[in-house]
C-alpha positions as CSV (number, residue, x, y, z in Angstrom):
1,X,17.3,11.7,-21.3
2,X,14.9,12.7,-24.0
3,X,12.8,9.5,-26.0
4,X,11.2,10.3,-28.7
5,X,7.8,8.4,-28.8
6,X,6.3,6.7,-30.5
7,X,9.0,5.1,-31.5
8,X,11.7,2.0,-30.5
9,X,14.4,2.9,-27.5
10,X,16.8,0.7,-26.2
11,X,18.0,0.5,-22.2
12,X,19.0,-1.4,-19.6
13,X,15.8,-1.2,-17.6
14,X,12.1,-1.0,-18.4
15,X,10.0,-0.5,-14.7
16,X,6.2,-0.9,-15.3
17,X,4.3,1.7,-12.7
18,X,5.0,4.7,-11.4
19,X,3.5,4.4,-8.3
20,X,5.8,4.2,-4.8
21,X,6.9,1.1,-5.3
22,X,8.0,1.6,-9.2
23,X,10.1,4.9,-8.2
24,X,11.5,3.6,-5.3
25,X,12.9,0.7,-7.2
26,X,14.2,3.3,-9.9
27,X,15.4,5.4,-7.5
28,X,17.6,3.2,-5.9
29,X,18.7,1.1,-9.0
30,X,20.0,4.6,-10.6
31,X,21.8,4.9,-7.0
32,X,23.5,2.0,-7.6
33,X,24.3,2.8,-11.0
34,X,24.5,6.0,-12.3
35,X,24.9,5.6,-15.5
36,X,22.2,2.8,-16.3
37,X,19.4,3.7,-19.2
38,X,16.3,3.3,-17.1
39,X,12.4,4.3,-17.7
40,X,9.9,4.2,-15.9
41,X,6.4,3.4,-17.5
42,X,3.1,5.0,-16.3
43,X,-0.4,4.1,-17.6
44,X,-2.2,7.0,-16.1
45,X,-1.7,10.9,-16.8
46,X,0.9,11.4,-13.8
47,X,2.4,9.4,-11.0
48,X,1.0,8.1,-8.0
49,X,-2.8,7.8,-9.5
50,X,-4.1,4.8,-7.5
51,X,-2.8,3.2,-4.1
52,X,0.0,6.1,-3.7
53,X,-2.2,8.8,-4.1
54,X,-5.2,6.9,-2.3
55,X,-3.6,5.5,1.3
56,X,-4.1,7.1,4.5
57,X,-1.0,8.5,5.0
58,X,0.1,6.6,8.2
59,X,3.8,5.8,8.4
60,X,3.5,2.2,10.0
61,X,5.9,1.1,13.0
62,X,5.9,-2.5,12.5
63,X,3.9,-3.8,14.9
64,X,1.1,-6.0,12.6
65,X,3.3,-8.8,10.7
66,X,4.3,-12.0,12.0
67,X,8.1,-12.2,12.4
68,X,10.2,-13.0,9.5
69,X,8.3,-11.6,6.9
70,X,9.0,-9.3,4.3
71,X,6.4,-7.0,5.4
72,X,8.3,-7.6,9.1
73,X,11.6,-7.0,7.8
74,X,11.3,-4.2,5.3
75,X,8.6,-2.4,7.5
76,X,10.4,-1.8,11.1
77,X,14.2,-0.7,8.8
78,X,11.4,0.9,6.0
79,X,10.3,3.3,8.6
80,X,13.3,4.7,10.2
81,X,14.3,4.9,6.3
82,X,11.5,6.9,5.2
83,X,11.6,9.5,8.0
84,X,15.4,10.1,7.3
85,X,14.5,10.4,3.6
86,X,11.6,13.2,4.6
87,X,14.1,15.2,7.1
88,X,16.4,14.9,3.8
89,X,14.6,16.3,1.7
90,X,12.2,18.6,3.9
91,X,9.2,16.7,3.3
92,X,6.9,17.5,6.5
93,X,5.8,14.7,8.3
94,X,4.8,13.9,12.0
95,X,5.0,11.4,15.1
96,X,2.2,11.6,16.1
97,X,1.9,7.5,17.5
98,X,-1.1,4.9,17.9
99,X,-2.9,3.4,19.9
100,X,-4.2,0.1,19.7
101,X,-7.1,-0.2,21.8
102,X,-9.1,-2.9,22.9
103,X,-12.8,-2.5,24.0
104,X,-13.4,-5.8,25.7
105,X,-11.9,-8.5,27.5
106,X,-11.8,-10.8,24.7
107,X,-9.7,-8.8,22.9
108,X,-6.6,-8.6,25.4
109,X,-5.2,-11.4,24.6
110,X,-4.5,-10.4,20.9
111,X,-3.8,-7.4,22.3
112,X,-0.7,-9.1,24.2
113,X,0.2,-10.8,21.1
114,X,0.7,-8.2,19.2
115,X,2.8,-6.6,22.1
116,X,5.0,-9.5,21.4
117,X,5.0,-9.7,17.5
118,X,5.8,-6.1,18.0
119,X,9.2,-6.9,20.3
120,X,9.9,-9.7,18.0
121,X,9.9,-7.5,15.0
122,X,12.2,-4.9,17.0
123,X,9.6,-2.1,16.6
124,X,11.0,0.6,19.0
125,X,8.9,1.9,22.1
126,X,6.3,-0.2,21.9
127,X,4.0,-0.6,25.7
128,X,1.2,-1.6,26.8
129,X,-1.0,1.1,28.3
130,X,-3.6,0.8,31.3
131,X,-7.1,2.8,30.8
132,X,-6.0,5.5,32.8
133,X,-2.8,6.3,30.4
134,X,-5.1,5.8,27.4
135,X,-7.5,8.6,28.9
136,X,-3.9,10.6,29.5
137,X,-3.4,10.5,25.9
138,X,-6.6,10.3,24.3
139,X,-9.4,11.8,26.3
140,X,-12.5,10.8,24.8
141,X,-11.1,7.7,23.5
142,X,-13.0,4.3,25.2
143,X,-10.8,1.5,26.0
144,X,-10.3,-1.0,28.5
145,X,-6.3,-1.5,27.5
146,X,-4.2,-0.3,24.6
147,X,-0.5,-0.6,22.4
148,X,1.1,2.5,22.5
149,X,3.0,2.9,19.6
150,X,5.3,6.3,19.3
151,X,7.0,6.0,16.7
152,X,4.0,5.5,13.9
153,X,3.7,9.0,11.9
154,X,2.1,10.4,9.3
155,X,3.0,11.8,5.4
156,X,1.9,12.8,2.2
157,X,3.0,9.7,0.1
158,X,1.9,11.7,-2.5
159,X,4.7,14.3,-2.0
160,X,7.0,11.9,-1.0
161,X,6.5,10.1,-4.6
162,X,7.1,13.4,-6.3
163,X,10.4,13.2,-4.7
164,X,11.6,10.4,-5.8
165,X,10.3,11.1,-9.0
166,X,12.9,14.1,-8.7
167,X,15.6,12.1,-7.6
168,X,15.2,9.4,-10.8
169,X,15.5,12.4,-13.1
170,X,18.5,14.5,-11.6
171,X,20.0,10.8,-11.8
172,X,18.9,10.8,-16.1
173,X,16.3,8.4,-15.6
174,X,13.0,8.9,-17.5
175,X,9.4,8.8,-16.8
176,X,6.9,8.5,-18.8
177,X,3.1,8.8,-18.1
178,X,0.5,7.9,-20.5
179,X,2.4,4.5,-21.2
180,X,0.4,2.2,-21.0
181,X,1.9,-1.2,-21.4
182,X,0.0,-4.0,-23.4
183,X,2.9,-6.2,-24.5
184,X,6.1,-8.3,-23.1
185,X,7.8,-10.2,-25.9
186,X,11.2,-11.8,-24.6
187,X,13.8,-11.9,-27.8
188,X,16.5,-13.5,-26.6
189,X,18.0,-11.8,-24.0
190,X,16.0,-8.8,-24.4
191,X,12.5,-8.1,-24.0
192,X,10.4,-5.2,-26.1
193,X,7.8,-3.9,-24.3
194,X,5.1,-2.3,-26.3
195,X,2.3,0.3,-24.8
196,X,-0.9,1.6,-26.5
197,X,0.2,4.7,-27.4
198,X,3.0,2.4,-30.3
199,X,5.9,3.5,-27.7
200,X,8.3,0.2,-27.9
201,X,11.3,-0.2,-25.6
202,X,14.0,-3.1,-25.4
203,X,15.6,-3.8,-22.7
204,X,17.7,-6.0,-20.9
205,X,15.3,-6.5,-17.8
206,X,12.0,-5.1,-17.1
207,X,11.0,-4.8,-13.5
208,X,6.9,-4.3,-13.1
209,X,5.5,-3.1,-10.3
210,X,1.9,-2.7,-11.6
211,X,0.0,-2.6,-8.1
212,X,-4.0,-2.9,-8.8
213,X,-3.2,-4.6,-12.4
214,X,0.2,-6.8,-11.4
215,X,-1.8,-9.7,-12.1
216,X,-2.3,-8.7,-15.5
217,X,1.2,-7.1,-16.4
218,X,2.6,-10.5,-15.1
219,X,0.2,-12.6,-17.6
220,X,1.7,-10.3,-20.7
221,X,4.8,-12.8,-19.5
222,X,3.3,-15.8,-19.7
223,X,3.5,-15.6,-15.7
224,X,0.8,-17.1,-13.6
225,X,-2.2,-15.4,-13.3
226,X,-2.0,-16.5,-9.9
227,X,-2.0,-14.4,-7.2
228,X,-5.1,-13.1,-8.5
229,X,-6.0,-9.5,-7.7
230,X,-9.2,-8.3,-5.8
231,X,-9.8,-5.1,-5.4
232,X,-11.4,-3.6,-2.5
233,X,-12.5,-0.6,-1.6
234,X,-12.2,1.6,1.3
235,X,-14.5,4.3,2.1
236,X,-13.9,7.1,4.9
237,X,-15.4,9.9,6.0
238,X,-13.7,13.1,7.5
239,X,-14.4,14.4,11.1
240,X,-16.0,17.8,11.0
241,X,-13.2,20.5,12.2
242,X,-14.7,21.9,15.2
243,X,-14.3,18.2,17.0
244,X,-10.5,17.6,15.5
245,X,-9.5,18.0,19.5
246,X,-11.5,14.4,19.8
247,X,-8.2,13.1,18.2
248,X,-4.9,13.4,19.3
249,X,-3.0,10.0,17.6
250,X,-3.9,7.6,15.0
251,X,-6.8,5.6,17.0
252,X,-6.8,1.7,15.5
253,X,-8.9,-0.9,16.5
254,X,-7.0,-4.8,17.6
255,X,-7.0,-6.8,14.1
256,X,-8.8,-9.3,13.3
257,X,-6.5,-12.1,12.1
258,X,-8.4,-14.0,10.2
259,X,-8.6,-11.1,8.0
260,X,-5.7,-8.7,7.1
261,X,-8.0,-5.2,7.2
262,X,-7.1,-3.5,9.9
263,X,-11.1,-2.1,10.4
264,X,-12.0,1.6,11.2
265,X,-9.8,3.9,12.6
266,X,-8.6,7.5,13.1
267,X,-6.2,9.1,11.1
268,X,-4.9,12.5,11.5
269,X,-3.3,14.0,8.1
270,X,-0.4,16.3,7.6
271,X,-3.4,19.0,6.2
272,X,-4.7,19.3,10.0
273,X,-8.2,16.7,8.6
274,X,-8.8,13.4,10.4
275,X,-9.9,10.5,8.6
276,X,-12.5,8.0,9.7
277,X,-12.3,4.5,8.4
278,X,-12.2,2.7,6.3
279,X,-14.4,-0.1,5.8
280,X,-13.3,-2.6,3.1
281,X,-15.9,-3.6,0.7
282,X,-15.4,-5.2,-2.9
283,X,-15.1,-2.9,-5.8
284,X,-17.4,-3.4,-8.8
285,X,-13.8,-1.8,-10.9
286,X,-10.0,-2.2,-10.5
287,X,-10.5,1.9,-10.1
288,X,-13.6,1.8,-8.7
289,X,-12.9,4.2,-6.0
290,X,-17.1,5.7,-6.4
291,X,-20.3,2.8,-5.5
292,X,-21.1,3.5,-8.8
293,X,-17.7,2.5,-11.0
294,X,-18.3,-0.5,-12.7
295,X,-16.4,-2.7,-15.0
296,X,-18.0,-5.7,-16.7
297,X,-14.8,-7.2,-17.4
298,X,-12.8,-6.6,-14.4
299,X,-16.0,-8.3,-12.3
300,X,-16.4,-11.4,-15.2
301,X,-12.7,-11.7,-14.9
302,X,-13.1,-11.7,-10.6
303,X,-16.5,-13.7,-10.8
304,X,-15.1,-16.6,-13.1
305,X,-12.5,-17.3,-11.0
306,X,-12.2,-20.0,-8.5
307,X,-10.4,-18.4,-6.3
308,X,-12.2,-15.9,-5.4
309,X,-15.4,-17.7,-5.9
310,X,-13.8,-19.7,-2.5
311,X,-13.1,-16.4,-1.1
312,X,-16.2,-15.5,-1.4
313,X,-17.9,-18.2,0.3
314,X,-15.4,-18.5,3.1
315,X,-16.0,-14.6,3.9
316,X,-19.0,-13.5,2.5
317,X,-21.1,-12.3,6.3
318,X,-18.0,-10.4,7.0
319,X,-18.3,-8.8,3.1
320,X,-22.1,-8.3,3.7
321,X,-21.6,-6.5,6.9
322,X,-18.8,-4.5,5.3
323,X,-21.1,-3.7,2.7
324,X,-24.1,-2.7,4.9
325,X,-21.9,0.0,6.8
326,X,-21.1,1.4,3.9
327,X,-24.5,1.8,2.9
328,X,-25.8,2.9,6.5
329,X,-23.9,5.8,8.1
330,X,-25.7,4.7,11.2
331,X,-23.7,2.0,11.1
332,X,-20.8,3.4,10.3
333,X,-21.0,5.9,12.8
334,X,-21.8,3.0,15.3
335,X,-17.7,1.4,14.5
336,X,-16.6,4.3,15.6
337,X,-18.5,5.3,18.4
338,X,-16.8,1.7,20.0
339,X,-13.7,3.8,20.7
340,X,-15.0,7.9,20.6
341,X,-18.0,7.4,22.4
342,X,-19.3,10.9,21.8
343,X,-18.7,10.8,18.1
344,X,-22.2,12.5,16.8
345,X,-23.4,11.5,13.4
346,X,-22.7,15.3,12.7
347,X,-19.5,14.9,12.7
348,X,-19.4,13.0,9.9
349,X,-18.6,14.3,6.5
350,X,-18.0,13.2,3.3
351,X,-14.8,11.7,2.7
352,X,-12.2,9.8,0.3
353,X,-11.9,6.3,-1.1
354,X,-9.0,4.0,-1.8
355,X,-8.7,0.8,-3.6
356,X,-6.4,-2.2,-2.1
357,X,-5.1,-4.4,-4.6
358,X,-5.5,-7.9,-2.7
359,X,-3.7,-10.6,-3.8
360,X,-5.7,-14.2,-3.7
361,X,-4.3,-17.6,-3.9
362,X,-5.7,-20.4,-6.1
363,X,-7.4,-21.9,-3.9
364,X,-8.7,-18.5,-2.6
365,X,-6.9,-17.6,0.7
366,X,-5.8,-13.7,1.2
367,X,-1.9,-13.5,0.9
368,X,-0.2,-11.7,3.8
369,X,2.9,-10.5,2.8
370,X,5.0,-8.9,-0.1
371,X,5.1,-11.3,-3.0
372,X,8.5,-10.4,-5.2
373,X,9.2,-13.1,-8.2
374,X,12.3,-12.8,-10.6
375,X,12.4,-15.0,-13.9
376,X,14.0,-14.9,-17.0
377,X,15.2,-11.3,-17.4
378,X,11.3,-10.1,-15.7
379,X,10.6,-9.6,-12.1
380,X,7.5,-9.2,-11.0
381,X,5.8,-7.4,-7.4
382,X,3.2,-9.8,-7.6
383,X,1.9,-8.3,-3.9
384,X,2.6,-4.8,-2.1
385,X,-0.3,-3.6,-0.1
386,X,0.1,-2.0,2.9
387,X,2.9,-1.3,4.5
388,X,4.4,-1.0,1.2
389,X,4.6,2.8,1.1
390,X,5.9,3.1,4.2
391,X,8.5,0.5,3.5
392,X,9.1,1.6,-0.1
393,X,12.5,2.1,-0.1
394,X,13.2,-0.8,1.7
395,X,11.4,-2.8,-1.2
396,X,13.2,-0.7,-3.6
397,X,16.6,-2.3,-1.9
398,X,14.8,-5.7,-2.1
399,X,14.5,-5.7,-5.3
400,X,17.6,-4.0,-6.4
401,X,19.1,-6.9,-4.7
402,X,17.7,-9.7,-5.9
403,X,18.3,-8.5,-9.7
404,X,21.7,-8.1,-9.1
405,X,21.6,-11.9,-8.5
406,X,21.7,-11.7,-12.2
407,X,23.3,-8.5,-13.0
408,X,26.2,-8.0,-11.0
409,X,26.6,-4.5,-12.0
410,X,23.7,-3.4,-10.0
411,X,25.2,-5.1,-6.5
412,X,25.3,-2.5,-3.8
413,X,28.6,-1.2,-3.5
């Protein structure tokens, strides 16, 4: 399918973001129906740009979410989906398991809990490992008990968005990058979504799945601007290659639950680096992925707002001492050193940073699972942090589902 631009194109489906989420969505829709005009609008100069191309790479098992969830539901089948996708298509990817491990007695019995949130969820293989099994598998790990977790892997969400990318357009789908969308005008029973570059498109339902800027996309609607975004950043560093025999699994620390971080970990990647982190402290931009990125509006839009402004007072020692580790490798170095005891601040090298697009409530609590809202001819992904990658396709069947609610023609046969 070849669109002219700029110019006016008419369709059946207009998705806003081409990150995970967005393709997956596209991906399957097209599945569904074949011959369906769908595009796929990008802001940025190629897919992926932001939370797909800035995660850690970890296929999750499950284990985290409280029962009944979306994130419970569409992570344990999103999993077992994704890897049959990879051996599909020959995308490289490994089980290489976590632990969970807990340093200290008081930390057992969330341990146990999540043992059981785990069986509840049906996450397979799941057992709880004595200190002597933890040395068995990881050697220089500290630990007084752990989760074992097999069946967590890792991937290049990256590659595995170029896919589906693939996929949409062998199916005559379109994306477009460099589409940046600043208008939503419903006409009817259409809408006409305008982008920067004087690109318009009508169609009969748009479908945005804007990630960092969903808050935004959802307001060119008329939506609620609530769940506000936050964005946070997450910086790591990369374990120098000599020690990479430190590491044999992803390493993860037992969640605090009172916050929805998961705190510093280990995270072997597909390139043979391990990751170290992250920490989670607020970012000055929606992008702000360096200390230095700021953006006046993005922080007068954050700082004006009362629900963060309750955030913020609920949780600002835990955002101080966020920020302080990043600003102190000692410290840093300190967090990990909790479970690889002879982790050197040598061994430390400069690594990547990521941004999580937090969704905040009004009245400024964090929301904890996928938020997915369908009106008039719009649907919006108004929350997809992690595991949203892993469970992408999963989501993508969510959604497909709940628009063919209204358009019968996109049912699952």
């Amino acid at each position: 399918m070849t669109i002219s631009s700029p110019g006016e194109w008419s369709g059946d489906i207009a998705i806003i973001g081409g990150g995970i989420v967005g393709l997956a969505t596209a991906r399957e829709l097209l599945l569904r129906k074949p011959d369906a005009r769908l595009i796929v609008l990008e802001k940025e100069s190629d897919i992926g740009q932001h939370q797909t191309g800035h995660n850690s790479g970890v296929i999750h098992a499950g284990i985290y979410y409280k029962p009944g969830t979306l994130k419970a539901k569409l992570c344990v089948a999103g999993a077992a989906e994704m890897m049959r996708y990879c051996d599909e298509k020959a995308i490289p990817y490994r089980l290489c398991g976590k632990m969970i491990v807990a340093t200290d007695a008081s930390e057992l019995g969330r341990l146990d809990d999540l043992a059981a949130r785990a069986t509840a969820n049906g996450v397979p293989g799941v057992q709880v490992v004595t200190t002597e099994e933890l040395r068995e598998r990881e050697p220089f790990s500290a630990g007084i008990r752990a989760l074992w977790s097999p069946n967590t892997g890792i991937v290049d969400y990256g590659e595995v968005n170029r896919s589906y990318r693939r996929d949409i357009e062998a199916m005559g789908g379109d994306v477009r990058v460099n589409h940046q969308v600043n208008a939503i005008d419903r006409r009817g029973g259409d809408s006409q979504v305008s982008c920067a570059n004087g690109a318009t498109f009508v169609v009969r339902h748009v479908i945005a799945c804007a990630g960092i800027y969903s808050d935004r996309v959802a307001q060119l609607t008329g939506a609620s601007k609530h769940p506000l975004i936050a964005p946070f950043r997450g910086d790591y560093y990369v374990l120098r290659p000599e020690r990479r025999h430190l590491i044999q699994s992803n390493i993860y620390p037992v969640p605090d639950p009172q916050f929805p971080f998961l705190g510093v970990h280990f995270t072997p990647r597909m390139n043979g680096d391990v990751w170290l982190g992250p920490n989670a402290v607020l970012a000055f931009s929606r992008t702000g992925y360096r200390f230095r990125d700021v953006n006046i509006g993005d922080m007068t839009a954050l700082f004006t707002s009362p629900g963060f402004l309750k955030f913020g007072r609920k949780n600002w020692r835990t955002g101080y001492d966020e920020m302080a580790r990043d600003l102190s490798k000692k410290r840093f170095l300190a967090s990990l050193q909790r479970y690889v005891p002879s982790l050197t601040e040598a061994d430390l090298m400069p690594g990547p940073s990521g941004v999580r697009a937090q969704a905040l409530t009004a009245d400024g609590q964090m929301v904890d699972d996928f938020v997915i809202d369908q009106g008039d001819g719009i649907l919006h992904v108004r929350n997809a942090p992690s595991p949203a990658a892993t469970s992408s396709l999963q989501i993508g069947r969510y959604i497909a589902n709940t628009l063919a609610e209204t358009r019968p023609e996109f049912a699952s046969s």
